[in-house]
C-alpha positions as CSV (number, residue, x, y, z in Angstrom):
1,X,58.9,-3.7,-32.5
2,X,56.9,-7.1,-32.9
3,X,53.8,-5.1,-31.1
4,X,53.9,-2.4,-33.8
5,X,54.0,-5.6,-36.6
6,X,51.6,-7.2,-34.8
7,X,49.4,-3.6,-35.1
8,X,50.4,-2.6,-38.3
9,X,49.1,-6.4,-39.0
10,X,46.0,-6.2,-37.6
11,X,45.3,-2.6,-39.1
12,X,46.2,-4.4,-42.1
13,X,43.4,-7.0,-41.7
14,X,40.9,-4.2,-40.9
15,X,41.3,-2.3,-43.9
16,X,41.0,-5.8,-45.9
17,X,37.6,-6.8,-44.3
18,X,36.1,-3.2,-44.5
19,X,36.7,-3.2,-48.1
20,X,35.1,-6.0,-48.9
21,X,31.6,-6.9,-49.6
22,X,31.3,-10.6,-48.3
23,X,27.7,-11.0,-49.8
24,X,29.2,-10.2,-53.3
25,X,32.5,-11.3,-54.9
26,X,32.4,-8.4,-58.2
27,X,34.8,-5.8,-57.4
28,X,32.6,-3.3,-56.9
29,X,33.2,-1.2,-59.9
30,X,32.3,-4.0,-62.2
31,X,29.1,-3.9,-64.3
32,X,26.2,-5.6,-63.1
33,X,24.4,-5.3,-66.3
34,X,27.0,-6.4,-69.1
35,X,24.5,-5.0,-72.2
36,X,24.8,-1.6,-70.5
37,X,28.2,-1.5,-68.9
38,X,26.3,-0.1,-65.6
39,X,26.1,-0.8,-61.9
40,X,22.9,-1.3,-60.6
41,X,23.2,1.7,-58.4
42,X,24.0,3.5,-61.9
43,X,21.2,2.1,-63.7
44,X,18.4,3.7,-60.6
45,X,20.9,6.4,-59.7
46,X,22.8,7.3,-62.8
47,X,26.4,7.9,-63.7
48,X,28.1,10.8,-61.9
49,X,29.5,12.3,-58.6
50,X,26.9,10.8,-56.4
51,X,27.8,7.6,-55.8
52,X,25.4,6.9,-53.1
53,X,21.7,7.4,-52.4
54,X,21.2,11.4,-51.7
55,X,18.6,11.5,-49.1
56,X,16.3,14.6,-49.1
57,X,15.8,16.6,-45.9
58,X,11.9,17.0,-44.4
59,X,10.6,19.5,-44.7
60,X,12.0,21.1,-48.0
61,X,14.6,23.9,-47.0
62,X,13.0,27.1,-48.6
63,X,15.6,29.2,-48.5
64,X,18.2,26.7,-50.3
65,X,14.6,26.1,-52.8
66,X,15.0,29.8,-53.6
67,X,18.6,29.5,-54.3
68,X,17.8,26.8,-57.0
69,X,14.9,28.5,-58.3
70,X,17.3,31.1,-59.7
71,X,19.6,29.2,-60.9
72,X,17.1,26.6,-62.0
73,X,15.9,30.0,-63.9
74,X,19.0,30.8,-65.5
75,X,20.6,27.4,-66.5
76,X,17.3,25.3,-67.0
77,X,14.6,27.3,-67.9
78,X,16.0,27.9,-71.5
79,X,15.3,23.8,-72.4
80,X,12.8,22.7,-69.6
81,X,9.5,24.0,-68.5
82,X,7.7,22.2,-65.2
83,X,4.2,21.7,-66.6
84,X,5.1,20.8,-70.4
85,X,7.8,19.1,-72.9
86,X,10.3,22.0,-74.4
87,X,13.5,21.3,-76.0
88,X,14.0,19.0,-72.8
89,X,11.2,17.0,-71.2
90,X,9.4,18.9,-68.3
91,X,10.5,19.0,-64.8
92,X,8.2,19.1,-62.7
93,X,6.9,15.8,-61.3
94,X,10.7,14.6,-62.4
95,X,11.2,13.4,-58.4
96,X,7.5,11.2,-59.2
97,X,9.5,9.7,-62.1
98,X,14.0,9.6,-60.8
99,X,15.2,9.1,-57.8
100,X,16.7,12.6,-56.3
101,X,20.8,11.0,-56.8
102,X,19.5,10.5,-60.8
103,X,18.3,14.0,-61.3
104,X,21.9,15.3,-59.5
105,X,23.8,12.8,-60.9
106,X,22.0,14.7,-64.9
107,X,22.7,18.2,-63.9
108,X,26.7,17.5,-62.7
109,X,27.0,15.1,-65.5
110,X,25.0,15.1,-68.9
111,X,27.6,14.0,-71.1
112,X,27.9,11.1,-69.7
113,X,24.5,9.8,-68.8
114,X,24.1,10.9,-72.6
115,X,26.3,8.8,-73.6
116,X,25.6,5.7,-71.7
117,X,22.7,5.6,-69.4
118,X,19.8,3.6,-71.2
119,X,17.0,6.0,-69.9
120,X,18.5,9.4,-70.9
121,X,19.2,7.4,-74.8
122,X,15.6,6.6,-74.5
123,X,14.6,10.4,-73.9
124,X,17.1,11.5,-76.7
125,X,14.8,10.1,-79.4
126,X,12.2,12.2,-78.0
127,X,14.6,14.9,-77.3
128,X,17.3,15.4,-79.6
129,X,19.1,17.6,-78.2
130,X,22.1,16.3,-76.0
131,X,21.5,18.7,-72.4
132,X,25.1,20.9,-72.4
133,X,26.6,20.8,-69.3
134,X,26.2,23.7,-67.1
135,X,29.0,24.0,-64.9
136,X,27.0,23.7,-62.0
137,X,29.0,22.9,-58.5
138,X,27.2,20.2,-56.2
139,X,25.7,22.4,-54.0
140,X,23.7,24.5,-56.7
141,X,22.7,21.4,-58.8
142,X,21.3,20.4,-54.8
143,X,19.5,23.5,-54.4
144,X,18.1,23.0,-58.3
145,X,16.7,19.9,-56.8
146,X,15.1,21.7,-53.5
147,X,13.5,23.9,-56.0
148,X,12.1,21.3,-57.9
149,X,11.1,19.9,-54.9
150,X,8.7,22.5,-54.4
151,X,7.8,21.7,-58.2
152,X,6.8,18.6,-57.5
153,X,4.1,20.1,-54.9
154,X,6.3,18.9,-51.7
155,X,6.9,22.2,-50.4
């Protein structure tokens, strides 16, 4: 009994550690920018699903590139051209200007960045229009950004 205390203990102790970031005492939900209420992941990354870095595959995957050009063609197209502003701003060259986890981290959650991320409220007094949300599952707003991928001349 004492050995399963003693590795229920140490378990215990484990779990403790892990969580914790020694080289920072903020709980790790907890603003690092107190004007804006965001993390500094959310502030380069956004606010939404992807909570950490999404890392694009080399080359881009042209099949999954096709995928999100048609649904990039059905759910974007309406408000966002690639070579010129619209009703949204353009998109291609967007990965030149956001990291890959911001533009995913738009599409799942628009509402939301809408409401609090600085650069989208900067965009909305060129844009005025809040972007609806699209219902788009993770895996299509990631094929969305293969296809603009290719957009952006990396395919």
């Amino acid at each position: 009994m004492r050995e399963l205390h003693s590795a229920l203990a140490a378990i215990l102790c484990l779990l403790i550690v892990g969580a914790c970031d020694l080289n920072d005492d903020r709980p790790r939900d907890e603003p690092d920018d107190p004007e804006t209420g965001l993390t500094e992941f959310q502030e380069e990354h956004g606010i939404g699903p992807f909570t950490e870095p999404f890392e694009l595959d080399e080359p881009v995957d042209e099949e999954l590139a096709a995928q999100g050009e048609e649904l990039y063609e059905f759910n974007c197209e309406a408000c966002h051209m690639l070579d010129e502003s619209f009703v949204g701003p353009e998109l291609g060259g967007v990965l030149e200007r956001r990291t890959p986890t911001f533009v995913l981290n738009m599409i799942m959650n628009p509402d939301e960045m809408a409401r609090r991320h600085p650069v989208v409220q900067e965009l909305l007094r060129d844009y005025p229009v809040i972007m609806p949300y699209q219902n788009i599952s993770e895996e299509q707003a990631i094929a969305i950004l293969e296809y603009l991928r290719t957009a952006n001349g990396e395919g």
